[in-house]
C-alpha positions in Angstrom: -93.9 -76.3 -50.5 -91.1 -76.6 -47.8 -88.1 -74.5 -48.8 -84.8 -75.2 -48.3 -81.8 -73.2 -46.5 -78.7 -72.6 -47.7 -75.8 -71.0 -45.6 -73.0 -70.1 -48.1 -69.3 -68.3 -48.2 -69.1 -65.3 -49.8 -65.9 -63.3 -50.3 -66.3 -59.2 -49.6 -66.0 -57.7 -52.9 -69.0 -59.9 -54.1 -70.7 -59.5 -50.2 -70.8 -55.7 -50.4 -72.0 -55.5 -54.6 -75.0 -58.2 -52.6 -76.0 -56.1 -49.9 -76.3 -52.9 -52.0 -78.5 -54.6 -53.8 -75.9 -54.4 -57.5 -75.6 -57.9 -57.3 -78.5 -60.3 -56.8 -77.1 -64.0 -58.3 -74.4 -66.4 -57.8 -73.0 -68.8 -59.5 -72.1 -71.7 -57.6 -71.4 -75.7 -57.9 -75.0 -77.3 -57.7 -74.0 -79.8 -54.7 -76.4 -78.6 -52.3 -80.2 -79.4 -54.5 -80.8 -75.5 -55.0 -84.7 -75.0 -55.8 -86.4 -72.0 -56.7 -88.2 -70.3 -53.1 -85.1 -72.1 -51.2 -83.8 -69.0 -48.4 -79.7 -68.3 -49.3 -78.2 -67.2 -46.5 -74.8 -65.4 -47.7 -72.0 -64.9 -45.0 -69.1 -62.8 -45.4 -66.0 -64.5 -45.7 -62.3 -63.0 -45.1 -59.0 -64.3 -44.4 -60.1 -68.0 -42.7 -63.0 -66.5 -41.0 -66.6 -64.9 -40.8 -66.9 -61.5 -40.4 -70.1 -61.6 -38.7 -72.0 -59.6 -41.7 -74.6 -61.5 -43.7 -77.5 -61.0 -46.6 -80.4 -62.7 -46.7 -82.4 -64.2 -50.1 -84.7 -66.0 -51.6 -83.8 -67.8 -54.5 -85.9 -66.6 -57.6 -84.7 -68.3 -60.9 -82.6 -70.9 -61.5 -80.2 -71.7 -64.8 -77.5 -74.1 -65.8 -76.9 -72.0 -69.1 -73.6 -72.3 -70.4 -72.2 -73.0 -67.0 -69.7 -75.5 -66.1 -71.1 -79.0 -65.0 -72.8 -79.2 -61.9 -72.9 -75.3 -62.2 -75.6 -73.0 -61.7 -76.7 -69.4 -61.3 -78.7 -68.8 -58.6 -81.1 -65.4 -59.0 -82.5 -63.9 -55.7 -84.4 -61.4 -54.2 -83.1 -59.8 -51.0 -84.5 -60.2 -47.9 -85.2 -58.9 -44.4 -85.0 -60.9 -41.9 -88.7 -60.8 -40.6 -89.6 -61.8 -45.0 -87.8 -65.0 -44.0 -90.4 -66.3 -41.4 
């Protein structure tokens, strides 16, 4: 199975809960074909720009439940970046 990549946004009171590891889903607009063993690639995002900070996952579980259309929540396991290769 080839996995996708996903390079998102993230805004930094939901980056820092990710990287500590407290927060380890998203919920975001299904426009991209999310599968389950695709690599996430969540990079911080502040005032217009990157930050330069990022965490790395690997997307565990997938669920539309009682989400808005074309919504899902996307569950992941954190990742170093030598796990991703």
């Amino acid at each position: 199975m080839k996995e996708g990549f996903h390079e998102l946004k993230i805004l930094p009171q939901y980056f820092w809960a990710c990287k500590t590891g407290h927060k380890c889903f998203e919920i975001r607009k299904n426009d991209r074909d999310f599968k389950v063993g695709d690599l996430i690639q969540l990079r911080e995002y502040k005032d217009g720009n990157y930050t330069g900070r990022c965490v790395l996952g690997r997307i565990s579980f997938i669920t539309d439940y009682q989400q808005q259309d074309d919504y899902v929540v996307l569950n992941f396991k954190r990742l170093k970046l030598d796990q991703a290769v």
